[in-house]
SEMAR-499315 format. One line per 3 residues: number of its first residue (from 0); for each residue x, y, z of C-alpha. Coordinates in Angstrom, 1 decimal, padded with zeros to 4 digits. Each point is the difference from the previous one (the first is absolute). Last residue first. Example, Ala and Ser with C-alpha at 12.3 -4.5 7.8 and 13.67 -1.06 7.14 Angstrom:
1) 013.7/-001.1/007.1 | -001.4/-003.4/000.7
This chain:
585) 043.0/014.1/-041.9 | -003.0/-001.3/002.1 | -000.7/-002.9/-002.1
582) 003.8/-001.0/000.4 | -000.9/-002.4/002.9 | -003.1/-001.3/-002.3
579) -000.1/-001.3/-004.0 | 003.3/001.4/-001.1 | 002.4/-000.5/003.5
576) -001.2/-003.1/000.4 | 000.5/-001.1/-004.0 | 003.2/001.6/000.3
573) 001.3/-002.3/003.8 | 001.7/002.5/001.8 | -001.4/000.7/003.3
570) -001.6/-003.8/-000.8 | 003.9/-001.2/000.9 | 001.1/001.9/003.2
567) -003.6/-001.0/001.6 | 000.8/-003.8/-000.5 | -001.8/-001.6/-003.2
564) -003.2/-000.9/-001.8 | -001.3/001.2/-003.1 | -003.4/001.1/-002.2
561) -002.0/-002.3/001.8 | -003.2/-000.1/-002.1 | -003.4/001.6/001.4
558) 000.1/003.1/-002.1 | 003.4/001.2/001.5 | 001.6/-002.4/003.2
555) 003.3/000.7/001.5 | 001.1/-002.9/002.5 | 002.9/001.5/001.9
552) 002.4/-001.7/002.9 | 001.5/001.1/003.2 | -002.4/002.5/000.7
549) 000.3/002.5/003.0 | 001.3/003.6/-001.2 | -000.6/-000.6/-004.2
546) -003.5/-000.2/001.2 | -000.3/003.2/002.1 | 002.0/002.0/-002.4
543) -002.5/-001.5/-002.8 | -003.3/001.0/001.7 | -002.3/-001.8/-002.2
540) -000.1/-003.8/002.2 | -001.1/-003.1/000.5 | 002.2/-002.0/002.0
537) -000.2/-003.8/000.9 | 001.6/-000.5/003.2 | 001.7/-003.5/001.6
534) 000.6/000.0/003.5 | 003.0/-001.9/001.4 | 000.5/002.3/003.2
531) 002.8/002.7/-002.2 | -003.2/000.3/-001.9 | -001.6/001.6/002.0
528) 002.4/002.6/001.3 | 000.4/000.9/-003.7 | -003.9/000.9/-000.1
525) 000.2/001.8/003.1 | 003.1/002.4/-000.7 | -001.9/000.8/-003.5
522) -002.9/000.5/001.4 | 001.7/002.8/002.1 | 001.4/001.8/-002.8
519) -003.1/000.1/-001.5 | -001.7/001.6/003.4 | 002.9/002.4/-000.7
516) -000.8/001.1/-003.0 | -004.3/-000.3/000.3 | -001.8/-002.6/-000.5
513) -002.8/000.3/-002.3 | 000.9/-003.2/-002.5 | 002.4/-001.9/001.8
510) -001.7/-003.4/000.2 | -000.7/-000.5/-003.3 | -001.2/-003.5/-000.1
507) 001.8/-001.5/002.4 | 000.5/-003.9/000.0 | 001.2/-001.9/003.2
504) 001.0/-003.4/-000.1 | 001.4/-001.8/002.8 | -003.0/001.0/002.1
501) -000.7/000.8/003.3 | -003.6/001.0/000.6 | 001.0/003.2/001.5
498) 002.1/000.9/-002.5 | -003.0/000.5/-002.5 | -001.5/003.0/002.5
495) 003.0/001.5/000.6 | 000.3/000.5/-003.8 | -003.6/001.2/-000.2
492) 000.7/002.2/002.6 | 002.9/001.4/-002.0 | -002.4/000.9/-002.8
489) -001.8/001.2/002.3 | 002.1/002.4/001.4 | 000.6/001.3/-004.1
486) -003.8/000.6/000.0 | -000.3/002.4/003.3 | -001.4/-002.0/002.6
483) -003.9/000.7/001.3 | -001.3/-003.3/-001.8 | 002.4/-001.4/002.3
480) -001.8/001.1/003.3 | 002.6/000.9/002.3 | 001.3/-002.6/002.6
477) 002.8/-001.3/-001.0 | 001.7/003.5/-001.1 | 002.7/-000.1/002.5
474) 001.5/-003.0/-001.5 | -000.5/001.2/-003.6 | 003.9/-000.3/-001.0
471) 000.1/-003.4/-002.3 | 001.6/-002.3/003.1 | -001.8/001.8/002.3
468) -003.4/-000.7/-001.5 | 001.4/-004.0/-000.4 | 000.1/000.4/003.9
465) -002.9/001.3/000.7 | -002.0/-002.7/-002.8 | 002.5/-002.7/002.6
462) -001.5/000.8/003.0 | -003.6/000.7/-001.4 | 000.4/-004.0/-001.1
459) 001.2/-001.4/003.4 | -002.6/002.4/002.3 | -002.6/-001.5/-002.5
456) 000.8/-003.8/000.2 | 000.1/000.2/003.4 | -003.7/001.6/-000.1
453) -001.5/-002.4/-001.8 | -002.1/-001.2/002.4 | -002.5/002.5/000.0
450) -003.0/-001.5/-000.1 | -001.1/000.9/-003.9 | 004.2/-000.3/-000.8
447) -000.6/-003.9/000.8 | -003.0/-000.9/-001.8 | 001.2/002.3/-003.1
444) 003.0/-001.3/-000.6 | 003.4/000.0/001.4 | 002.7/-000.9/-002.9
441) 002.9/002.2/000.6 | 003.0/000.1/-002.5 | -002.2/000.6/-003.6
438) -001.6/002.7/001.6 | 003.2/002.1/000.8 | -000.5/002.8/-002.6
435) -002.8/001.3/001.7 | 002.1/001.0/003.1 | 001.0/002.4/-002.3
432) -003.1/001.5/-000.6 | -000.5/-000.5/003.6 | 002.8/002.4/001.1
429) -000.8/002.8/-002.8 | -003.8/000.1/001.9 | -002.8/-000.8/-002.5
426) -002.6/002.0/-001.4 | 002.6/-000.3/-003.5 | 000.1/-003.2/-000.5
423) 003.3/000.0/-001.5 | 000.5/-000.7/-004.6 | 001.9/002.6/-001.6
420) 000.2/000.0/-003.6 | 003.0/-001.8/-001.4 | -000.5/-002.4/002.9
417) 002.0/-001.3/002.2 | 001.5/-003.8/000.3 | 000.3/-003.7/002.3
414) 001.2/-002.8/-001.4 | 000.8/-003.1/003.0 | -001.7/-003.2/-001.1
411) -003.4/001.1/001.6 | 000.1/003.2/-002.3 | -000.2/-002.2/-003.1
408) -002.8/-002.0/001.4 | -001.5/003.2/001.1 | 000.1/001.4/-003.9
405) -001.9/-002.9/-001.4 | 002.5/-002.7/-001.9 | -000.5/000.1/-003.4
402) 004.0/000.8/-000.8 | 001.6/-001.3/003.5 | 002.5/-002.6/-001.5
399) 002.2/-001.1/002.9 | 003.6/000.1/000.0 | 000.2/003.0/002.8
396) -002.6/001.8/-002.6 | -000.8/-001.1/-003.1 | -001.4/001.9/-003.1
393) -001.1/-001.0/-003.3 | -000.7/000.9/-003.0 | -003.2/000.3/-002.2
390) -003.2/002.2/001.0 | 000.9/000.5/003.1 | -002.6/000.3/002.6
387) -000.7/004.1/002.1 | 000.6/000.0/004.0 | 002.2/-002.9/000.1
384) 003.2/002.2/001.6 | 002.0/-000.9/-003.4 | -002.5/001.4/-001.9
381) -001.3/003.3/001.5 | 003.5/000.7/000.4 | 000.6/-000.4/-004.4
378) -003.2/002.4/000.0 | 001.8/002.1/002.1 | 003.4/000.2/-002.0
375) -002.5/-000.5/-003.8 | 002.1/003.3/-001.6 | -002.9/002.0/000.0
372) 002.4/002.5/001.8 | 003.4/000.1/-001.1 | 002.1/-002.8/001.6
369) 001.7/-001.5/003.3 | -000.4/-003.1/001.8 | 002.9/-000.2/002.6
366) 001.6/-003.4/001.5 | 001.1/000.4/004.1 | 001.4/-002.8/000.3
363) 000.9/-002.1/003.7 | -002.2/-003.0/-001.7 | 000.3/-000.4/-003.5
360) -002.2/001.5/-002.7 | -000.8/-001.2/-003.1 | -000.9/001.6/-004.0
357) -002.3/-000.8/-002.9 | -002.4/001.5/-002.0 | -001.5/-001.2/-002.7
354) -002.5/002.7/-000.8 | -001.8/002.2/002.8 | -003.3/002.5/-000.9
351) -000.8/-001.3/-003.5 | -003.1/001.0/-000.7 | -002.5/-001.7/-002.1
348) -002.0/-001.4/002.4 | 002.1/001.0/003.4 | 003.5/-001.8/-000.4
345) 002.0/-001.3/002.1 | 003.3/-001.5/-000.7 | 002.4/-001.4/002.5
342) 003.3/-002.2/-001.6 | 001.4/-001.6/002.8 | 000.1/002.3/003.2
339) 002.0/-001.6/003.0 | 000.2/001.3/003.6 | 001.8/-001.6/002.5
336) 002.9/-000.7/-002.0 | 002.9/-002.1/000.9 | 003.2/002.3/000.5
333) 000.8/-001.5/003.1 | 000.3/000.4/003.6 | -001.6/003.5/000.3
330) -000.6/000.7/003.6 | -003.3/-001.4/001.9 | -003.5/001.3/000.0
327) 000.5/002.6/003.1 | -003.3/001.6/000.4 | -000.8/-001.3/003.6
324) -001.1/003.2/001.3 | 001.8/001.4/002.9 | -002.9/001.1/002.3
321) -000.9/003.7/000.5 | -002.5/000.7/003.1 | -003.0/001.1/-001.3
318) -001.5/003.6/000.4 | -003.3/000.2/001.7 | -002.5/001.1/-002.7
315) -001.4/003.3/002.0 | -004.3/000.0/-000.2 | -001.0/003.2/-001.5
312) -001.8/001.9/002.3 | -003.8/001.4/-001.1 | -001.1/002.5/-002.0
309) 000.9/-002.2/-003.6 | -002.2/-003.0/001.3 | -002.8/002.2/-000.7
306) 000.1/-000.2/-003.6 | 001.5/-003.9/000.0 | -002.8/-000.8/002.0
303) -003.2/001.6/-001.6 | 001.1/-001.3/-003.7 | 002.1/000.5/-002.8
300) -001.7/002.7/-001.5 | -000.5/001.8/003.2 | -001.2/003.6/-000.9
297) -002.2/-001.6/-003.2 | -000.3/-003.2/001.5 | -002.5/001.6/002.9
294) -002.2/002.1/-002.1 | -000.1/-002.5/-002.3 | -001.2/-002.2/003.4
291) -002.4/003.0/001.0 | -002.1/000.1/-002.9 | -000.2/-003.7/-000.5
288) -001.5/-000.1/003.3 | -002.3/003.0/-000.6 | -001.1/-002.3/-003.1
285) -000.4/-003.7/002.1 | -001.8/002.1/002.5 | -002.4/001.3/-002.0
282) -001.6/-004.1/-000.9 | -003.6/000.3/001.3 | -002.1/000.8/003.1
279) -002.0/003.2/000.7 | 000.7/003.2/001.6 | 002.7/001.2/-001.5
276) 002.1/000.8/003.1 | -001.2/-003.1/002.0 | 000.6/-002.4/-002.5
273) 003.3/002.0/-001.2 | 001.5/000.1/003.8 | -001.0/-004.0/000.5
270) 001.4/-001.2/-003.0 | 002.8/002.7/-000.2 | 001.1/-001.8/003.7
267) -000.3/-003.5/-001.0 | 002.3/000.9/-003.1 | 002.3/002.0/002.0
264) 000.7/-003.4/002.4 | 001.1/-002.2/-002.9 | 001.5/002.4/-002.1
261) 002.3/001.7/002.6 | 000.8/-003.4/002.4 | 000.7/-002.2/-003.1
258) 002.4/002.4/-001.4 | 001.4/001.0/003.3 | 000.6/-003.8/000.9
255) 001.5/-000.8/-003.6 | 002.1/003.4/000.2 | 001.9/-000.9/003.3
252) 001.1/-003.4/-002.2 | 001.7/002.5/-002.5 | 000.3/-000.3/-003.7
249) -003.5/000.5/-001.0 | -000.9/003.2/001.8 | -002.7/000.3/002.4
246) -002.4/001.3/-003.3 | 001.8/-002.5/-002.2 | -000.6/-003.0/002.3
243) -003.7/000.7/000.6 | -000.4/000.0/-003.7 | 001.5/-003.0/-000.5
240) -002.2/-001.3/002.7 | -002.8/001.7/-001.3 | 000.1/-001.5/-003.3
237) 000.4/-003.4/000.6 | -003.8/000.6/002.1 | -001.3/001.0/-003.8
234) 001.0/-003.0/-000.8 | -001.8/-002.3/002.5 | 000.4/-001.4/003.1
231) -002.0/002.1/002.3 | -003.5/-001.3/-002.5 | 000.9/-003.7/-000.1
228) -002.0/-000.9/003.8 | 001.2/-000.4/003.3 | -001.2/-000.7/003.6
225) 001.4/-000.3/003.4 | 001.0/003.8/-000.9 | 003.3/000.0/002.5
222) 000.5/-003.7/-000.8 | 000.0/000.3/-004.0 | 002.1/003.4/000.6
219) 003.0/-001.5/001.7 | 000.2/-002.8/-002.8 | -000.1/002.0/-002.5
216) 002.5/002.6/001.0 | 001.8/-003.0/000.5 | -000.2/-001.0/-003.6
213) 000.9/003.7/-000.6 | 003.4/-000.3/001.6 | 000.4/-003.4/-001.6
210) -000.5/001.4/-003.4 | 002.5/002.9/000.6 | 002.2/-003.0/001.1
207) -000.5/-001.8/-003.5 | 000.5/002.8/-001.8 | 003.0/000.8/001.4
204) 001.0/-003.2/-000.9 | -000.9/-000.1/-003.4 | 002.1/003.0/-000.3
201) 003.2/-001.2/001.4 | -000.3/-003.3/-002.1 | -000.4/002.3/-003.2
198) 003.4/001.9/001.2 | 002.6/-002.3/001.1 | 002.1/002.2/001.4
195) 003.7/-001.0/-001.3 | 001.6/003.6/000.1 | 000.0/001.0/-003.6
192) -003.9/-001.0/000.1 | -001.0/002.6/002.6 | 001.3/002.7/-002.2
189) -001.4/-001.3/-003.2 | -003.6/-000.5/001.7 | -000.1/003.9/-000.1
186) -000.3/002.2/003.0 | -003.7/-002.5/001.6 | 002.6/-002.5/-000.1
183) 002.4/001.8/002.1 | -002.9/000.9/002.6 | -000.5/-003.9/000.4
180) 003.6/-000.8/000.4 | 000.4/002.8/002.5 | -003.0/-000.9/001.8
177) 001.2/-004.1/000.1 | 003.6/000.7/001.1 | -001.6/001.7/003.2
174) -001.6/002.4/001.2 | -003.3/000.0/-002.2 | -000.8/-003.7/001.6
171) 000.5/001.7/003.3 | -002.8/002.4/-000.2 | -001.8/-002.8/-001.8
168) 000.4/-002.4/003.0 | -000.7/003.2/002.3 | -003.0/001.4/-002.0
165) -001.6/-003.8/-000.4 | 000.1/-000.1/003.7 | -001.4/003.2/000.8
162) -003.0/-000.9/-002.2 | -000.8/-003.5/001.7 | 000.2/001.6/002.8
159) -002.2/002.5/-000.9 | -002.3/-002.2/-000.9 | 000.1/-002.5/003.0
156) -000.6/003.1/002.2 | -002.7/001.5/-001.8 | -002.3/-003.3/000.0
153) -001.6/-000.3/003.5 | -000.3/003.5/-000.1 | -002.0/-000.3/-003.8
150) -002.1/-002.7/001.1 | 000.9/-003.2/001.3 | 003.7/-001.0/001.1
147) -001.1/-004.0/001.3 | 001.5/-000.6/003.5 | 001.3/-003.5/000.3
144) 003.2/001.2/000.8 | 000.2/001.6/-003.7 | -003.4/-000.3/-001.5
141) -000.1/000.1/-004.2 | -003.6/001.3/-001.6 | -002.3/-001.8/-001.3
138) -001.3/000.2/-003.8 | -003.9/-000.3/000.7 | -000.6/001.2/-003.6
135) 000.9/-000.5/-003.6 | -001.1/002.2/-002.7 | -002.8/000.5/-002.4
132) 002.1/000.6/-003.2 | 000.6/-003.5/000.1 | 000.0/-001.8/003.6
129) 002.9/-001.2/000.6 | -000.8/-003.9/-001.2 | -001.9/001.5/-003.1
126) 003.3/001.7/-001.3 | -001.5/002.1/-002.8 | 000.7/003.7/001.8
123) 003.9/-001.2/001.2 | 000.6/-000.5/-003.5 | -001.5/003.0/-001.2
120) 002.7/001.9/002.1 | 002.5/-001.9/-001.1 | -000.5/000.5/-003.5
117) 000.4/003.5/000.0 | 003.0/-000.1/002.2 | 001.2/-002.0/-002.5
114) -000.4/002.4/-002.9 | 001.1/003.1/002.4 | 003.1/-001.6/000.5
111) 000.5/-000.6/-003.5 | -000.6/003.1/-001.2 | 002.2/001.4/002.5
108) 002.6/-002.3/-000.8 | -000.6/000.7/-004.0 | 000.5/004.2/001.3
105) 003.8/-000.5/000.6 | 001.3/-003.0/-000.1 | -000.9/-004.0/-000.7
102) 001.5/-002.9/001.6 | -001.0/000.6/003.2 | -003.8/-001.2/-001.3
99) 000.8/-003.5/-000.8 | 002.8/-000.6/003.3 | -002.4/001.9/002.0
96) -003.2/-001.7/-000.4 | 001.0/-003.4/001.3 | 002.2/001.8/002.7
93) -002.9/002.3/000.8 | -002.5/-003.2/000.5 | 002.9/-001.9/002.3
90) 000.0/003.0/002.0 | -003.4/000.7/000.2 | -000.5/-003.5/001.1
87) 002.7/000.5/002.3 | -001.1/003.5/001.6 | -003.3/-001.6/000.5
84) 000.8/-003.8/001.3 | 002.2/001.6/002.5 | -002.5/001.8/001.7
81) -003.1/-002.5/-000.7 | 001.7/-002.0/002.7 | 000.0/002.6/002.3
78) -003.6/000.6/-000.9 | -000.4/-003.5/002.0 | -001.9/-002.7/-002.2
75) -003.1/-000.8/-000.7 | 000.5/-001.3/-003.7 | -002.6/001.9/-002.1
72) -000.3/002.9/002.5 | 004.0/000.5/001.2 | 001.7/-001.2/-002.8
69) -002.4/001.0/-002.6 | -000.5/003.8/001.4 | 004.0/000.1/000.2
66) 000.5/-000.8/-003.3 | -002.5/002.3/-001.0 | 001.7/003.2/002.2
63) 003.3/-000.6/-001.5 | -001.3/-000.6/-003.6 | -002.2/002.9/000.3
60) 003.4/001.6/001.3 | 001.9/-000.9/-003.0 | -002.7/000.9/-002.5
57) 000.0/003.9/001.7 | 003.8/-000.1/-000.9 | -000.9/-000.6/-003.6
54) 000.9/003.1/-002.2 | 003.5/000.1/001.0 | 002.9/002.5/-001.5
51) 003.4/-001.4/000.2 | 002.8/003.0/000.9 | 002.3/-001.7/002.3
48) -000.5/002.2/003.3 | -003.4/002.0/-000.3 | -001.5/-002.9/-002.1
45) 000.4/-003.2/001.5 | 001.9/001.1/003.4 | -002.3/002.8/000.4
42) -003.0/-002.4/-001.2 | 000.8/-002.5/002.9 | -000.5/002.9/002.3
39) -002.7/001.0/-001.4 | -002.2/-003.6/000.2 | 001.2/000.3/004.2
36) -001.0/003.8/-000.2 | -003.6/-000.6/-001.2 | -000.9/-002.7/003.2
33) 001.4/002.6/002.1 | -002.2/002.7/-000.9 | -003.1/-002.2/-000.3
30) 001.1/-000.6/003.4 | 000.3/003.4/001.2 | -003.3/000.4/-001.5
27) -001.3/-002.2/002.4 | 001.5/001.6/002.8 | -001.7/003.1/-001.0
24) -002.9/-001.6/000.3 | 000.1/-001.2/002.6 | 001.2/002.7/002.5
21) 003.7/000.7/000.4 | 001.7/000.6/003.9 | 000.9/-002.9/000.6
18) -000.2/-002.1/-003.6 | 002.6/003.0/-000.8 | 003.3/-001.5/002.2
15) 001.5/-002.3/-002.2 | -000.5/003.0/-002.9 | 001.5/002.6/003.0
12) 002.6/-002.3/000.8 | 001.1/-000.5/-004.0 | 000.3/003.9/-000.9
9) 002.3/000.7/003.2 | 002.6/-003.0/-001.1 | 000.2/001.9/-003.6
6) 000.0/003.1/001.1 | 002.9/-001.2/002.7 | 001.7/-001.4/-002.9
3) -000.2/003.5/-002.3 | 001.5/001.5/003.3 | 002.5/-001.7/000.4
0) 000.7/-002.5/002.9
């Protein structure tokens, strides 16, 4: 066992252990603690992970801890009940107000979060039934054996079960096909997108389970108090979780527990220090405490974890056995094409970035792209992989037309591409940034990779992302951070990354810019390799020696019209080639 695991293991006996050796009140602020982290955690994944900012978490527990209240007061029924009945209504509540909100970006979410968190707060103040701003009261709390948990000791061990469970499901929810798809959303929806992620349904339902995680937040702290009122489920409460979570450090789940540990328990503490400093009562604390928290994010700017995370071991990736993957797409039978570009044209207002172009690719080709920059090459990728619309044209793909298709139903049928401008998620390992490129071949979802049962699934796919890493020379590398690679290994990561969803079309978008000679050389080797298997690549290009080395046919483009089309031998020594872009250099 590793040390970091042992920590870990170490960490969770003594909090098992405290109620033994804690007094009350302590133990009650344990809670408080607790009942903090469980909203956090859901925020790490929200925020920290895929980069959605939340006003309104505080809502989802009043709705957690009001459902609760009417099932258990109103009704009479068991607080087990009121259990599910919390996190579903909040659920249901964040689904209904997700798929509005979600649709906005940047600062309009926040807005819009903070709108309806607004609302709900008043909401639960004009419910006569719960009590209005008054409260509600004689909320029981749950027995197990026929033993009812009262008080704080009675309490603490349900809460911090509850909280090591939601670490461990989203512990394993970030290991697995679901955390690399969430932290390549939060890199650019573009990336995610060009592998078949579905990316608006991925966001609603991470905000669904953060929702959840505070409904039972709710629910915990309705039977802890026995009584609650609007006031904990307000706005300003919003705030403190997502300030909890920057100050632990968004975009770890150890940060949500030291977030909600250091601002929950400092606060009590400056309370009492300042009152009994000062003299008198009043409102110091809440200025030291601002004090020491700039203090704080200005020598750990991302947060208390990830600062002193650096002093202790880094946990070793265990290195995947390599498994053949099953890239061979079948040999060239016929001369039918796979790829087919009728007349594209783009334009952007008044521009004219791509104009009547035409061309096809069969499988077992290898067809290059070439042109003087400005040309419309990317903007003619951009087009075929359904990441910009045509304006007129069309194109079709294994004889379907795929022009206003979205980008994943492209990818589904078997296109997979790079980026012009490098696209990995960069706090990533190199192994899983490959193992990225497989989404579209598993399918377990969140339910399943939460308890772990995915784990089949895994061993099959980091198999296979080792083994594409060996096929494009980064096999030793599989465990480096990729953001750390120099640009020209990304560029090949990128490549290892698109054959590992197996397509039949593969389009590179400059994939030798920043290699080096021999690193060329060996991109070469691969690329003719692939297509020996049936694959069919789309080549964009500016190193000519590398182009004229691989290519079996030229499309030349100059201000978005194909200016001709032939093999290699030919476009050498075509005039208006040489005039407008291979003799440019002369």
């Amino acid at each position: 066992m590793n040390a970091r695991r042992m920590a870990v293991l170490a960490v969770i006996v003594l909090a098992f252990a405290a109620p033994l050796f804690l007094g009350g009140f302590a133990i009650a602020l344990l809670n408080y603690v607790y009942l903090n982290a469980i909203v956090v955690v859901g925020l790490v994944l929200l925020t920290g992970v895929l980069g959605l900012i939340s006003f309104g978490q505080a809502a989802f527990v009043g709705v957690g801890a009001y459902a609760t209240a009417w099932v258990t007061v109103s009704m009479g029924a068991s607080p087990w009940l009121g259990l599910p009945v919390a996190m579903g209504i909040a659920g249901v509540i964040a689904l209904l107000v997700g798929a509005i909100t979600l649709r906005m970006g940047g600062h309009y979410l926040a807005i819009a979060t903070l709108a309806w968190g607004i609302s709900f707060y008043y909401l639960f103040g004009n419910l006569s039934g719960m009590g209005g701003f008054t409260g509600l009261g004689n909320i029981p709390a749950p027995a197990i054996g026929g033993v009812q948990l009262t008080a704080e000791r009675g309490m603490y061990w349900l809460i911090l079960a509850a909280l090591a469970v939601t670490i461990w499901v989203c512990s394993n929810l970030l290991d697995s096909r679901i955390g690399r798809a969430l932290r390549a959303v939060r890199y650019g929806p573009a990336l995610a997108e060009s592998f078949g992620i579905n990316v608006p349904r991925l966001k609603l339902a991470v905000f669904v389970l953060s929702a959840m995680l505070a409904g039972l937040s709710g629910w915990l702290f309705a039977h802890l108090q026995g009584y609650i009122n609007p006031s904990p489920f307000g706005v300003t409460i919003s705030i403190e979780y997502l300030f909890m979570a920057v100050i632990g450090g968004a975009a770890a789940l150890a940060g949500a527990i030291i977030g909600s540990g250091v601002v929950t328990l400092l606060r009590e503490w400056l309370q009492d220090a300042m009152t009994a400093f000062i003299g008198q009562a009043g409102n110091f604390e809440v200025i030291v405490f601002g004090v020491i928290m700039l203090v704080v994010l200005n020598r750990a700017k991302s947060g208390i974890w990830p600062f002193a995370s650096r002093w202790l071991p880094v946990p070793q990736l265990a290195r995947p056995k390599s498994n053949v993957a099953a890239t061979q797409v079948g040999q060239l039978l016929s001369q039918e094409a796979l790829l087919e570009v009728k007349g594209a044209r783009k334009t952007f207002g008044g521009l004219v970035a791509v104009n009547g172009v035409s061309f096809s690719i069969g499988r077992g080709q290898i067809l290059g792209l070439i042109g003087p920059n400005g040309a419309g090459k990317s903007t003619m990728f951009n087009l075929i992989s359904g990441l910009l619309p045509l304006s007129a044209g069309e194109v079709q793909f294994r004889g379907q037309r795929i022009d206003g298709m979205a980008p994943g139903a492209i990818a589904a049928l078997g296109m997979s591409r790079t980026f012009q401008h490098v696209k990995i998620v960069r706090n990533m390992s190199v192994l899983d940034n490959v193992a990225l490129g497989a989404w579209r071949h598993t399918q377990t979802g969140f339910f399943k990779s939460g308890l772990r049962m995915d784990r089949r699934e895994e061993q099959s796919v980091r198999s296979e992302a080792q083994w594409q890493l060996e096929r494009v020379g980064l096999a030793d590398m599989y465990a480096a951070r990729a953001g750390s690679l120099a640009l020209g290994k990304q560029r090949i990561l990128e490549i290892a990354r698109a054959l590992a969803s197996h397509p039949v079309l593969l389009l590179l978008d400059e994939p030798a810019a920043g290699l080096r000679a021999l690193e060329k050389r060996a991109l070469a080797d691969l690329l003719i390799e692939l297509r020996k298997t049936g694959l069919a690549i789309l080549l964009v290009e500016h190193d000519m020696d590398f182009v004229m080395q691989v290519t079996d046919h030229l499309v030349v483009m100059n201000f978005g019209e194909k200016l001709a089309e032939g093999v290699p031998a030919e476009i050498q020594k075509h005039p208006k080639v040489l005039e407008a872009y291979l003799g440019a250099d002369e």
